[in-house]
C-alpha positions as CSV (number, residue, x, y, z in Angstrom):
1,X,-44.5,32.1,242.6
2,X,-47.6,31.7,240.6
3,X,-50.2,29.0,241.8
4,X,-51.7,27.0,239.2
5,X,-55.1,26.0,240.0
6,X,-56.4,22.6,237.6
7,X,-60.1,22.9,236.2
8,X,-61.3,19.6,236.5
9,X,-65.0,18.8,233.8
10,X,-67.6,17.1,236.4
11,X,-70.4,15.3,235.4
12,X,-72.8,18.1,236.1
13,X,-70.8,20.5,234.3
14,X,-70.1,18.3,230.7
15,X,-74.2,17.4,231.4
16,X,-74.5,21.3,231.4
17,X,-72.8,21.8,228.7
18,X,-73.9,19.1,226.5
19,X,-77.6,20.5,227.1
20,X,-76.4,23.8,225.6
21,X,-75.1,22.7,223.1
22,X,-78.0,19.9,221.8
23,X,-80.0,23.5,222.2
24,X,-77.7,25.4,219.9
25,X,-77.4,22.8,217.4
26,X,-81.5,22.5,217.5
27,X,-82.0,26.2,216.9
28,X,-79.4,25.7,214.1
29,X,-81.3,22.9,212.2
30,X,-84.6,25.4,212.3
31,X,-83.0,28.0,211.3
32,X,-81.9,26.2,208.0
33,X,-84.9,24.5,207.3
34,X,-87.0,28.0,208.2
35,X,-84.6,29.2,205.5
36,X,-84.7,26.2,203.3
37,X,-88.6,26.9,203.3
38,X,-88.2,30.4,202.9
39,X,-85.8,29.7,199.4
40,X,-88.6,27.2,198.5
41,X,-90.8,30.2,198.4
42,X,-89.0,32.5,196.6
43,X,-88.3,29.7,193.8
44,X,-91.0,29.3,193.0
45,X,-92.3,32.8,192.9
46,X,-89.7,33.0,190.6
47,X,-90.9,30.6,188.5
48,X,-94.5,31.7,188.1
49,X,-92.7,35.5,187.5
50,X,-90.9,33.7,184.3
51,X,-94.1,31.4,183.0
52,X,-96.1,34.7,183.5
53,X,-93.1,36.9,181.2
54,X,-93.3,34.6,178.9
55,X,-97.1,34.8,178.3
56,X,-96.8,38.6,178.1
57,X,-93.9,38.2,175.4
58,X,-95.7,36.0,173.5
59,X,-99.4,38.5,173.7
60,X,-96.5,41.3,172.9
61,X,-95.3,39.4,169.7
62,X,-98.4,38.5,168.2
63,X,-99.6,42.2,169.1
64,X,-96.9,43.4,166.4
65,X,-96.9,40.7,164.3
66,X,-100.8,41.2,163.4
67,X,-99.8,45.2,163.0
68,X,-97.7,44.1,160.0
């Protein structure tokens, strides 16, 4: 015969548990705003890229349109 032993949650144990988990859910909430900082960054990197292509285009055309 098999014996069965019951797990029974305690207070001390949920209060363990619950601490771990308040700490993972903390270290999740960084970690996307760390990343939603990060993406901030990169946008607008991005952006200045574009606005600065766009400047060199336009020196580029009127480069061949005053060779004409």
């Amino acid at each position: 015969m098999i014996k069965k032993t019951e797990k029974y949650v305690t207070e001390k144990t949920f209060n363990s548990f619950e601490d771990r988990f308040e700490s993972s859910a903390r270290a999740t909430a960084k970690s996307f705003s760390d990343q939603a900082e990060v993406l901030a960054i990169i946008l607008k990197e991005i952006r200045i890229n574009n606005e600065e292509n766009k400047y060199f285009r336009q020196s580029i055309s009127s480069l061949n349109l005053n060779a004409k």
